[in-house]
Residue, then its C-alpha position, 0 to 999 in steps of 0.5 A: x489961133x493955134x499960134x497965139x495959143x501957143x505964144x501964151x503958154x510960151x510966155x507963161x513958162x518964161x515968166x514962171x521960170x524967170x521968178x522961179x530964178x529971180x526967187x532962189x537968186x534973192x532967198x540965197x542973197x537973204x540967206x547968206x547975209x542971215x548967216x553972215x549976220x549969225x556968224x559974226x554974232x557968236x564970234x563977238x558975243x558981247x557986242x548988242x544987237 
């Protein structure tokens, strides 16, 4: 019992770990294509969104 006690909490840090990782990965890919998208806004400011 202490064994698969012990697997269970092993498999809860991993999954939580794995989507802590996977969550900052996809919000930096987000936040550089806001960025990207903001920037290439205010050099060309005549051009409609």
């Amino acid at each position: 019992m202490a064994v698969l006690k012990r697997n269970l909490w092993t498999l809860f840090w991993i999954i939580l770990v794995g989507g802590a990782v996977l969550l900052s990965i996809i919000l930096s890919h987000r936040w550089q294509s806001i960025f990207a998208s903001h920037e290439t806004y205010h050099k060309n400011p005549n051009t409609a969104d």
